[in-house]
PDB file as gemmi writes it, atoms N, CA and C in Angstrom:
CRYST1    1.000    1.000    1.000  90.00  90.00  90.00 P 1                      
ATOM      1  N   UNK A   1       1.016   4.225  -7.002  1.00  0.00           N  
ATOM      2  CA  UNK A   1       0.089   4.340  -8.078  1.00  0.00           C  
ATOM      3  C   UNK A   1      -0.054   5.806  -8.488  1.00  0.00           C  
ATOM      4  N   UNK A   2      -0.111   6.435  -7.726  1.00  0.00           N  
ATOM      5  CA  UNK A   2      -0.042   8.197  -7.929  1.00  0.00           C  
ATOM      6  C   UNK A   2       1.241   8.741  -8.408  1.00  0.00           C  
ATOM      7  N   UNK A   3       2.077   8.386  -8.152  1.00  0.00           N  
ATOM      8  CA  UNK A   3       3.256   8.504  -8.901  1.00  0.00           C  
ATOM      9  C   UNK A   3       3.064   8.089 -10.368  1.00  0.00           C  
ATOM     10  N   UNK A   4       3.044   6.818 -10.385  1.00  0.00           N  
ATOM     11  CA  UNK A   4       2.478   6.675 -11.892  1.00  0.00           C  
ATOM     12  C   UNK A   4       1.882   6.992 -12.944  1.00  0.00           C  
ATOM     13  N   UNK A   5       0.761   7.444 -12.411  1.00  0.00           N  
ATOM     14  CA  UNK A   5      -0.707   8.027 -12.841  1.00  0.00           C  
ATOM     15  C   UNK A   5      -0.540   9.225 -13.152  1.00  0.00           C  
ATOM     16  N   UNK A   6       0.737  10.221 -11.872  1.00  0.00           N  
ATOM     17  CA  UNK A   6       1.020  11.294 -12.215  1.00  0.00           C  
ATOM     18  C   UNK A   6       1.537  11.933 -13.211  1.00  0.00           C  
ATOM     19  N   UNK A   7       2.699  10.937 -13.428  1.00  0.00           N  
ATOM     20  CA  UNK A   7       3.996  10.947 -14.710  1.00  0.00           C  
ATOM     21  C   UNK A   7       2.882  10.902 -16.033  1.00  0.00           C  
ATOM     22  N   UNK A   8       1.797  10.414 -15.733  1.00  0.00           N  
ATOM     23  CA  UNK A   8       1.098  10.050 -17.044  1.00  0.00           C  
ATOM     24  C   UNK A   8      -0.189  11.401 -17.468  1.00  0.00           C  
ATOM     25  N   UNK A   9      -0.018  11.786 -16.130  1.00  0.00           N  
ATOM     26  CA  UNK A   9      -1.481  13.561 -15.699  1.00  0.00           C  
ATOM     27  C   UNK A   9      -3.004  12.396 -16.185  1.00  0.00           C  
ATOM     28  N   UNK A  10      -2.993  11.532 -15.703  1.00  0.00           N  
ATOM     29  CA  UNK A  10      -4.114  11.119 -15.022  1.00  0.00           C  
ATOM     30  C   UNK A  10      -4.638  11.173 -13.366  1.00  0.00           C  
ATOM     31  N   UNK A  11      -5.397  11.029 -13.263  1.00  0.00           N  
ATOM     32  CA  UNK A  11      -5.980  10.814 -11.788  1.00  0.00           C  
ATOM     33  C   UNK A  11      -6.869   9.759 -11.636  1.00  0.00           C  
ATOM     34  N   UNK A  12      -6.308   8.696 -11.304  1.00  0.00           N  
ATOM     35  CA  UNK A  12      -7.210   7.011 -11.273  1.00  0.00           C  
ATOM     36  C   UNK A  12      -7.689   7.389 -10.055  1.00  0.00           C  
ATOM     37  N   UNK A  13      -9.376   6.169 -10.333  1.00  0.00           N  
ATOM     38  CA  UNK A  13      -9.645   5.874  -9.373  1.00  0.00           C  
ATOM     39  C   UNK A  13      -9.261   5.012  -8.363  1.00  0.00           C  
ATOM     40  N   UNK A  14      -9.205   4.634  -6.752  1.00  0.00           N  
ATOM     41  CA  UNK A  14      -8.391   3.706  -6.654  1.00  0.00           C  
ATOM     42  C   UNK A  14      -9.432   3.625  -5.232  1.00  0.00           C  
ATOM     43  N   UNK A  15      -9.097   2.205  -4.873  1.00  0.00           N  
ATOM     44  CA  UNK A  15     -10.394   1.900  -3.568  1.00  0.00           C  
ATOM     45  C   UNK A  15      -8.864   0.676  -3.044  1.00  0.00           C  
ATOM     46  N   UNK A  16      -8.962   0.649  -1.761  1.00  0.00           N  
ATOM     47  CA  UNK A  16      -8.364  -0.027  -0.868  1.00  0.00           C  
ATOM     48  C   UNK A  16      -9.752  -1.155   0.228  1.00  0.00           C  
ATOM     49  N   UNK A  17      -9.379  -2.031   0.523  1.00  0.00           N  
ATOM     50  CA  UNK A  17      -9.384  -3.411   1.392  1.00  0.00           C  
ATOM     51  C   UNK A  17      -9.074  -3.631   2.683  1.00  0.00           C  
ATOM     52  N   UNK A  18      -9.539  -3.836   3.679  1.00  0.00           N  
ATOM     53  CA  UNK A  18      -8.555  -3.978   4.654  1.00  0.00           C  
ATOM     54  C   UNK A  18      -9.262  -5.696   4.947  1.00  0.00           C  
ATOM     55  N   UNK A  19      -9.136  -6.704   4.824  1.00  0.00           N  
ATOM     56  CA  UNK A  19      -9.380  -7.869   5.224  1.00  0.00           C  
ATOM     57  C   UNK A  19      -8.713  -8.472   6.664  1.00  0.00           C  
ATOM     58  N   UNK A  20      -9.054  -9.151   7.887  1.00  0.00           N  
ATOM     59  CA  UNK A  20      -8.680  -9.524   8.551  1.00  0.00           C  
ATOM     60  C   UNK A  20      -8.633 -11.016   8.990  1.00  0.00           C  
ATOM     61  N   UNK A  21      -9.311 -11.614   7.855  1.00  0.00           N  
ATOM     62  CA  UNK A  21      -9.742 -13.098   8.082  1.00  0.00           C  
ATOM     63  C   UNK A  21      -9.284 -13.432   6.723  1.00  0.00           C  
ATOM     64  N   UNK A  22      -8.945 -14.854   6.295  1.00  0.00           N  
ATOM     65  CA  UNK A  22      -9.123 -15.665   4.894  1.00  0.00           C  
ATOM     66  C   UNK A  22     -10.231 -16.064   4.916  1.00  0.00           C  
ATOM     67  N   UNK A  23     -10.304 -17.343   3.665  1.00  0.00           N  
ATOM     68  CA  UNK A  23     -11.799 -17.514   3.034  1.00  0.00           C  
ATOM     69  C   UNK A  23     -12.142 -18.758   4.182  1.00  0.00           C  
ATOM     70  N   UNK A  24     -10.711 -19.091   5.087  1.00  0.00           N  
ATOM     71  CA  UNK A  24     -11.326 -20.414   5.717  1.00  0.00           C  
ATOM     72  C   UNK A  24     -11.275 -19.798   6.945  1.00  0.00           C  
ATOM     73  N   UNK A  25     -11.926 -18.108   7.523  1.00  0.00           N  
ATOM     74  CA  UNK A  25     -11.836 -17.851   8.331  1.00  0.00           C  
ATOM     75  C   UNK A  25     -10.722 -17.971   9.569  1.00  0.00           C  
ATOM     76  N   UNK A  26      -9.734 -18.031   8.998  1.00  0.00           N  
ATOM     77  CA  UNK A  26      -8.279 -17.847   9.942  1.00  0.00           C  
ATOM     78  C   UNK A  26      -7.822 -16.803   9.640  1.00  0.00           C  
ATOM     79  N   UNK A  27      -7.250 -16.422  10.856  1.00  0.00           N  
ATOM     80  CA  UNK A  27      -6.812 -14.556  10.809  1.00  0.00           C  
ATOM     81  C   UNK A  27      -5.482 -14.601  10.099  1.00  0.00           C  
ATOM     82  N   UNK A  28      -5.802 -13.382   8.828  1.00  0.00           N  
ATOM     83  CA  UNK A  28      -4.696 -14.292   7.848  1.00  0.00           C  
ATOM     84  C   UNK A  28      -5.487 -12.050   7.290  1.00  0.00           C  
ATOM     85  N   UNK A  29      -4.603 -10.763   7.593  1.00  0.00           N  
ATOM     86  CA  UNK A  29      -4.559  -9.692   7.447  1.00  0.00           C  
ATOM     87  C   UNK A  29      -4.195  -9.372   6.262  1.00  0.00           C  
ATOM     88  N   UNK A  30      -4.625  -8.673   5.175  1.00  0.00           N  
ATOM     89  CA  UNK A  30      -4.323  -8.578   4.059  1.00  0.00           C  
ATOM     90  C   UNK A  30      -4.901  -7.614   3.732  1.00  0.00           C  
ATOM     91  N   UNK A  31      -4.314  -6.745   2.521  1.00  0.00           N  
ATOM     92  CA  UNK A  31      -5.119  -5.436   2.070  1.00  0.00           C  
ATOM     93  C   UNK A  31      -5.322  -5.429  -0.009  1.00  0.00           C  
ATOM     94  N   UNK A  32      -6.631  -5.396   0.166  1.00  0.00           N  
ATOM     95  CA  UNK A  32      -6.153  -5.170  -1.574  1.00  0.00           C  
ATOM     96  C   UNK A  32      -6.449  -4.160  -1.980  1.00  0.00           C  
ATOM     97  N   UNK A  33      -6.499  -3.916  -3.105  1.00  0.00           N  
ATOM     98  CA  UNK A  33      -6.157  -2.430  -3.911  1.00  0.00           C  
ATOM     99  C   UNK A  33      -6.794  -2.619  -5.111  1.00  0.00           C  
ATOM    100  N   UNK A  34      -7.283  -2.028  -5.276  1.00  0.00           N  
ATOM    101  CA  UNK A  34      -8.093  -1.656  -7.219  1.00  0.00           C  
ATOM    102  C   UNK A  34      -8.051  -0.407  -7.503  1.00  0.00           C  
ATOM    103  N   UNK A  35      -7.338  -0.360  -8.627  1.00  0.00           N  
ATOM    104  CA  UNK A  35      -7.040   0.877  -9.388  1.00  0.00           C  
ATOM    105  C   UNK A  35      -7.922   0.725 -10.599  1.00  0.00           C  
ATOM    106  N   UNK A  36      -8.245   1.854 -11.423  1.00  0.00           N  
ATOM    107  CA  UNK A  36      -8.995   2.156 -12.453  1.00  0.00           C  
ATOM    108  C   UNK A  36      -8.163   1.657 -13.586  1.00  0.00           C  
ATOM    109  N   UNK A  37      -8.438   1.491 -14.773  1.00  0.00           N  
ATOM    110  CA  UNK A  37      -7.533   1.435 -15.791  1.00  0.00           C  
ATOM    111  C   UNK A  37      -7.246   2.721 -17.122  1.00  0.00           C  
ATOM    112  N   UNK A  38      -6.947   3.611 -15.621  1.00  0.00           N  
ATOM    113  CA  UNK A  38      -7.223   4.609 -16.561  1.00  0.00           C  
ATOM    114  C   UNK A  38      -7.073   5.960 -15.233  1.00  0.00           C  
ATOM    115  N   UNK A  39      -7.700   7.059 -16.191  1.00  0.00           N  
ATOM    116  CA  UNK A  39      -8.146   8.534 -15.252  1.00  0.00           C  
ATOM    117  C   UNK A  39      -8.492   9.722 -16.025  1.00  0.00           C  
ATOM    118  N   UNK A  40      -8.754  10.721 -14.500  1.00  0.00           N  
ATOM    119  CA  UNK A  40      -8.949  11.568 -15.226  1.00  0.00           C  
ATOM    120  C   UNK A  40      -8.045  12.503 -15.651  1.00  0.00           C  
ATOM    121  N   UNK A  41      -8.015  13.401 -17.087  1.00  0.00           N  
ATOM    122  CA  UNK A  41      -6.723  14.710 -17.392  1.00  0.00           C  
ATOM    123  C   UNK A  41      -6.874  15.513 -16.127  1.00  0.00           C  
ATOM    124  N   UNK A  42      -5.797  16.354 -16.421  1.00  0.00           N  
ATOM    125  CA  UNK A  42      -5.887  17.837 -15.544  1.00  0.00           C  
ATOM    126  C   UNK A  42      -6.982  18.369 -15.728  1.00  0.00           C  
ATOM    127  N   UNK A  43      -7.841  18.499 -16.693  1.00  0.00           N  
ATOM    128  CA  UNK A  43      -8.892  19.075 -16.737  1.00  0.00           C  
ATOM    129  C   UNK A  43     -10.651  18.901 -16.017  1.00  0.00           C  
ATOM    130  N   UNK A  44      -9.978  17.558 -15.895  1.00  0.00           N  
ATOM    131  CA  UNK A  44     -10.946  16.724 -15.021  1.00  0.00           C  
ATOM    132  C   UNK A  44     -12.470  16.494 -15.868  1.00  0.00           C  
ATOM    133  N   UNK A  45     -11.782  16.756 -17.264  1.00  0.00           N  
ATOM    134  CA  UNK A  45     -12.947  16.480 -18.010  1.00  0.00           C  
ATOM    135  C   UNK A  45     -12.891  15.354 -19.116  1.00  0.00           C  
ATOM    136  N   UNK A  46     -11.789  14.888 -19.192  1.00  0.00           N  
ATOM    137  CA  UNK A  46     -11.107  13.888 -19.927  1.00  0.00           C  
ATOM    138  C   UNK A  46     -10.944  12.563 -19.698  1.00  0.00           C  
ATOM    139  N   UNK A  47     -11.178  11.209 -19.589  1.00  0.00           N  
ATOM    140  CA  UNK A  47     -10.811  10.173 -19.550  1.00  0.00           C  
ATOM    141  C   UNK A  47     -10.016   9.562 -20.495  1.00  0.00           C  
ATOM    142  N   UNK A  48      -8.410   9.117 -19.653  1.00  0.00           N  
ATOM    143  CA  UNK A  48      -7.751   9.138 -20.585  1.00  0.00           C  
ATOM    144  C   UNK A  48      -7.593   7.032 -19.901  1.00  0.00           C  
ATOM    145  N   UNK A  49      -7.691   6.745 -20.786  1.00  0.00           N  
ATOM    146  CA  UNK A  49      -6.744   4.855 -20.687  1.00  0.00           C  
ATOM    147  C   UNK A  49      -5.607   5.053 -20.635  1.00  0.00           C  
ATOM    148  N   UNK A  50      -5.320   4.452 -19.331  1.00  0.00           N  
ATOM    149  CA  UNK A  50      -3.947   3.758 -19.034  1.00  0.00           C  
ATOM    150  C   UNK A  50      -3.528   2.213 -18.291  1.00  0.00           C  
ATOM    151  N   UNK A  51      -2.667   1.918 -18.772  1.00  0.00           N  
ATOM    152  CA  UNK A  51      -2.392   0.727 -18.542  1.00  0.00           C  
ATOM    153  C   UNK A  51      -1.162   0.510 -17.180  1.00  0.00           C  
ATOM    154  N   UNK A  52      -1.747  -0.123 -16.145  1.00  0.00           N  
ATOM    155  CA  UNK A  52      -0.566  -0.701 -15.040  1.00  0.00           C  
ATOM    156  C   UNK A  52      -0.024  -1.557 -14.942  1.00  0.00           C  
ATOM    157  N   UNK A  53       1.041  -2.147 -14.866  1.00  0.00           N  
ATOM    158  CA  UNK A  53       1.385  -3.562 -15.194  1.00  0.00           C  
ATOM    159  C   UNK A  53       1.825  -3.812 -13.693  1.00  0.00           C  
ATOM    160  N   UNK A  54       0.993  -4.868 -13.370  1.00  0.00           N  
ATOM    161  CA  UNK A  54       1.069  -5.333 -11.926  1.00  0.00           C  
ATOM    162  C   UNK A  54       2.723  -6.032 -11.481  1.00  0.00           C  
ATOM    163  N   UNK A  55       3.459  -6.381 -12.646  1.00  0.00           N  
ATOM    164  CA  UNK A  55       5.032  -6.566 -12.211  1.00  0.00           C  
ATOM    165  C   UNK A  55       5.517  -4.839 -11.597  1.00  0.00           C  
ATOM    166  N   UNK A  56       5.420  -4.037 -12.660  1.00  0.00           N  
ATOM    167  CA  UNK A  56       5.598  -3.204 -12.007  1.00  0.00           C  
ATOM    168  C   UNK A  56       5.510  -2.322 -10.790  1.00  0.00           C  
ATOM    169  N   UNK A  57       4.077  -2.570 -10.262  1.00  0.00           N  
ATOM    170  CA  UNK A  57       3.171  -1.947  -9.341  1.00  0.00           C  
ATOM    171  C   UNK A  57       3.443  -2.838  -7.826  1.00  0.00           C  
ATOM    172  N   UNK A  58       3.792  -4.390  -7.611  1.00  0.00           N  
ATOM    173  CA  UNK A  58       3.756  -5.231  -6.699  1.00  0.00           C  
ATOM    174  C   UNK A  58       5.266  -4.476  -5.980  1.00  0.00           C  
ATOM    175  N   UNK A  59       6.137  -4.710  -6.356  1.00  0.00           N  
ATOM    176  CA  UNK A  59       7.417  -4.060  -5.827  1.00  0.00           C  
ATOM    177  C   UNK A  59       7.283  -2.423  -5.473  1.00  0.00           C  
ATOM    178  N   UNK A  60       6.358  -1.254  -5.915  1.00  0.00           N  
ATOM    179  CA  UNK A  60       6.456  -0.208  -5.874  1.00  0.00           C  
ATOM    180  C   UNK A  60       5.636  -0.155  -4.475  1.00  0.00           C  
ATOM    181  N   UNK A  61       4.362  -0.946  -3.997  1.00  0.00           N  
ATOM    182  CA  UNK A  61       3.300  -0.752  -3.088  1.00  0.00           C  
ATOM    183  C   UNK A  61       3.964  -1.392  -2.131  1.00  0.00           C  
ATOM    184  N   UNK A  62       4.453  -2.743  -2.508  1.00  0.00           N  
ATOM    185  CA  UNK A  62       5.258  -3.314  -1.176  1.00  0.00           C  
ATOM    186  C   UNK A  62       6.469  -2.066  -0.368  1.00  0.00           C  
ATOM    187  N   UNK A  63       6.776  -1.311  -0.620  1.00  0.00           N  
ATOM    188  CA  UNK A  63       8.115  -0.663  -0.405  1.00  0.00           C  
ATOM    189  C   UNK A  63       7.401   0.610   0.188  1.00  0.00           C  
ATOM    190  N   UNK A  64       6.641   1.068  -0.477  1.00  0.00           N  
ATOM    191  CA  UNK A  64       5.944   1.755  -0.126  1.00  0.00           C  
ATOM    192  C   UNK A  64       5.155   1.847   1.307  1.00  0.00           C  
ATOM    193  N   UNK A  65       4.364   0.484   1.786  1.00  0.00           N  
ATOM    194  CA  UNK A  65       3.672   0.118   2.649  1.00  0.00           C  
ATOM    195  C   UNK A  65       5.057  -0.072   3.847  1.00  0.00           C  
ATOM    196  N   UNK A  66       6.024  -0.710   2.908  1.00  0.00           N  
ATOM    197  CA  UNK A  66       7.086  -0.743   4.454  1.00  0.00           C  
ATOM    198  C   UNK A  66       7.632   0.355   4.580  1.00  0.00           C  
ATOM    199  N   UNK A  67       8.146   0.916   3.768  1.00  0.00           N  
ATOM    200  CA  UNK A  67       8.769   2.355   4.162  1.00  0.00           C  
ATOM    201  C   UNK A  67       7.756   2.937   5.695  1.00  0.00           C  
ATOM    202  N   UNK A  68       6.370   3.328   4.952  1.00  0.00           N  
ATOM    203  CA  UNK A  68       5.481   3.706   6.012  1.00  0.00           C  
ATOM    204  C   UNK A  68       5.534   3.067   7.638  1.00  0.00           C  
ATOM    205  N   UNK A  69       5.600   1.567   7.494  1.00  0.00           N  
ATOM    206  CA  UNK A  69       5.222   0.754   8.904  1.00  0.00           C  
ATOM    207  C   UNK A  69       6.576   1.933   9.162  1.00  0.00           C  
ATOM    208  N   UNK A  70       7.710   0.988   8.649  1.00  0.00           N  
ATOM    209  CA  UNK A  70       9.441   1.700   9.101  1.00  0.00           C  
ATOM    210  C   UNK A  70       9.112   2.890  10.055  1.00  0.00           C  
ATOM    211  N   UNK A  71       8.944   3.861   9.067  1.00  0.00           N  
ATOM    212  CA  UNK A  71       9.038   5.334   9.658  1.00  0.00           C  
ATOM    213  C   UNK A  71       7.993   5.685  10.842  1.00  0.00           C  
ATOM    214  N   UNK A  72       6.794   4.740  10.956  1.00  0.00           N  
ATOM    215  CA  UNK A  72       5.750   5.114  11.944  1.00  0.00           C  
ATOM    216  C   UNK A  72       6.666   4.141  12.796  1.00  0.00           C  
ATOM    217  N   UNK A  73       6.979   3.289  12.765  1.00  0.00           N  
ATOM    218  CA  UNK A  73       7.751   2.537  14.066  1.00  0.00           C  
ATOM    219  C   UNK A  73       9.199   3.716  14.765  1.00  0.00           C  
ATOM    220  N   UNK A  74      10.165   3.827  13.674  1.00  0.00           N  
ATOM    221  CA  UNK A  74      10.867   5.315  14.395  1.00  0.00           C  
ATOM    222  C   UNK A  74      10.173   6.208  14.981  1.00  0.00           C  
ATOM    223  N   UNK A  75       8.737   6.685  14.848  1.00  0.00           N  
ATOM    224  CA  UNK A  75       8.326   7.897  15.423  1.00  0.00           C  
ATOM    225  C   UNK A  75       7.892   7.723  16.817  1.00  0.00           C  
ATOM    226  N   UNK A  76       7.665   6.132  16.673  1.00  0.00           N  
ATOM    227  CA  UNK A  76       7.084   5.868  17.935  1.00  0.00           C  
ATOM    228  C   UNK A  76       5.654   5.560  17.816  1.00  0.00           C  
ATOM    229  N   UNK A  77       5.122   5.735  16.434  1.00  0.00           N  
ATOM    230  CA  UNK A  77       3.400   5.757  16.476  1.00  0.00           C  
ATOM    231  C   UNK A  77       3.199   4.326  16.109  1.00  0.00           C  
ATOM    232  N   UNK A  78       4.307   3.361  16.201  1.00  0.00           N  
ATOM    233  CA  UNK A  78       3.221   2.180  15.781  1.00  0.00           C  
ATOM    234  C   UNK A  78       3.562   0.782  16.874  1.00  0.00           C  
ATOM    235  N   UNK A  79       1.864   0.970  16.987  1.00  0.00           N  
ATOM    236  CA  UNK A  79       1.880   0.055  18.535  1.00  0.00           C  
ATOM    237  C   UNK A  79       1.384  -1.242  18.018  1.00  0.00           C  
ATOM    238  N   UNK A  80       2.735  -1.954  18.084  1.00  0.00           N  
ATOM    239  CA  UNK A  80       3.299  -3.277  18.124  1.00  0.00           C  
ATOM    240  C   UNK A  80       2.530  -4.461  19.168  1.00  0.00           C  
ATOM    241  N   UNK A  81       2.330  -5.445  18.722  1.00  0.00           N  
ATOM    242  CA  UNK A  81       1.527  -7.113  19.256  1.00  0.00           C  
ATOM    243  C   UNK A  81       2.740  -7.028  21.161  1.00  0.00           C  
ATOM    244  N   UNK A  82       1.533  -7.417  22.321  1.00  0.00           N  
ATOM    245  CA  UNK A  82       2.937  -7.847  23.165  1.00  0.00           C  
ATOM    246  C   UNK A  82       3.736  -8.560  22.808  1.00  0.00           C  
ATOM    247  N   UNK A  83       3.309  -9.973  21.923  1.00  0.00           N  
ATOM    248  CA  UNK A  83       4.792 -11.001  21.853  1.00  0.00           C  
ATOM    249  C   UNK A  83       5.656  -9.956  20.994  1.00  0.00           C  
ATOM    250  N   UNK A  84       5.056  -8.838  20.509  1.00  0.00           N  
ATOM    251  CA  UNK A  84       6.535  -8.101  19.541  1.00  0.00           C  
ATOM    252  C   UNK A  84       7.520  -7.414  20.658  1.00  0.00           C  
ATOM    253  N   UNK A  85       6.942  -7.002  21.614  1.00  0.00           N  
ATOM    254  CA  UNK A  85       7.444  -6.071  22.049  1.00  0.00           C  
ATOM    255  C   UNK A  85       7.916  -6.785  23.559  1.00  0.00           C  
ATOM    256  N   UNK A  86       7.567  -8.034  23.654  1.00  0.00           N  
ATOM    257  CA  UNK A  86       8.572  -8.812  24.594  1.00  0.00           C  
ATOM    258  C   UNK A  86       9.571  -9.430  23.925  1.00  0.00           C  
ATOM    259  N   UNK A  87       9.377  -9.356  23.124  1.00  0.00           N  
ATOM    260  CA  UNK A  87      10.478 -10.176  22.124  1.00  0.00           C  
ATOM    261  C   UNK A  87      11.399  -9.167  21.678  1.00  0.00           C  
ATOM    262  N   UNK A  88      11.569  -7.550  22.470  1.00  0.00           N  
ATOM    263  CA  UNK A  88      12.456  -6.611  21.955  1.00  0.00           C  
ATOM    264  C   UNK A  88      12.624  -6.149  21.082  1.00  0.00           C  
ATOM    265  N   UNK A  89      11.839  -5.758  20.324  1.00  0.00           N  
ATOM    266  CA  UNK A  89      11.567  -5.000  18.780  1.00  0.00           C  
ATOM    267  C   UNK A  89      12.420  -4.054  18.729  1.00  0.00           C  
ATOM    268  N   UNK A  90      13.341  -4.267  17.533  1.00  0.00           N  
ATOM    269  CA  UNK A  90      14.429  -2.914  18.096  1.00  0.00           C  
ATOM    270  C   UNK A  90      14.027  -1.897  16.317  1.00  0.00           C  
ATOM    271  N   UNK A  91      14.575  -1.187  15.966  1.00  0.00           N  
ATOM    272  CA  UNK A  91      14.985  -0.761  15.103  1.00  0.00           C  
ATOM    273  C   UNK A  91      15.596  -2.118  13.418  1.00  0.00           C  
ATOM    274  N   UNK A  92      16.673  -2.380  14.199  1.00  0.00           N  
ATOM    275  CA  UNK A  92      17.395  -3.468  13.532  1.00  0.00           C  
ATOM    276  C   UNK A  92      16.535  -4.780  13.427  1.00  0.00           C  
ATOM    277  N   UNK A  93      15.486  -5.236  14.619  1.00  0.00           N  
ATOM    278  CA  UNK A  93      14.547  -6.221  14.600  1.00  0.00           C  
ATOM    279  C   UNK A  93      13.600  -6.237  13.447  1.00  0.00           C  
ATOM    280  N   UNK A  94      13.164  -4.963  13.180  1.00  0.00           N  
ATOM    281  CA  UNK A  94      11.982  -4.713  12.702  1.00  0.00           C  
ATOM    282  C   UNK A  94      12.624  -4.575  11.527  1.00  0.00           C  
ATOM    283  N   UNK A  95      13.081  -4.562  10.768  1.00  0.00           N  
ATOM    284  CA  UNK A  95      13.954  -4.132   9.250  1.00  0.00           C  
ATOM    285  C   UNK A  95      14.168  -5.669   8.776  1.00  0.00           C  
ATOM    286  N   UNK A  96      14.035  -6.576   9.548  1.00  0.00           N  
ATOM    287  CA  UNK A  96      14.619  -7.498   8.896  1.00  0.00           C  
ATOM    288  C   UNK A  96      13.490  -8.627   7.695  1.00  0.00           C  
TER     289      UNK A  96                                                      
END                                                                             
């Protein structure tokens, strides 16, 4: 979204979710996201409208969010469920 927003010299507002349950209370982890429709100029005195088109945005956050797990799993910082990690989580496991 900052990429976006950037190309455009806005600065949206944007608020994140972290949910751990669904609505029928089964653990069902999910995160949502709300962006502004819009931001502020460089000047930070400006509100400028902009438009996101969520085709666009669904493929950019997904890739995004995995890239991240990816690279925190190479570093070693991301501590994995036991059944993951009896089940041999390799590099190649986790990519798939």
């Amino acid at each position: 979204m900052m990429k976006l927003s950037g190309k455009k010299r806005v600065l949206p507002g944007i608020f994140t979710a972290l949910h751990t349950f669904g609505r029928d209370l089964k653990w069902n982890v999910h995160v949502h996201l709300s962006i502004t429709c819009g931001g502020l100029t460089d000047d930070k005195n400006t509100w400028k409208e902009i438009f996101f088109s969520k085709q666009v945005l669904m493929p950019m956050w997904r890739y995004e969010v995995i890239n991240l797990l990816r690279q925190a799993f190479i570093r070693g910082e991301l501590e994995l469920p036991k059944s993951l990690k009896k089940a041999g989580a390799s590099k190649t496991t986790f990519n798939r």
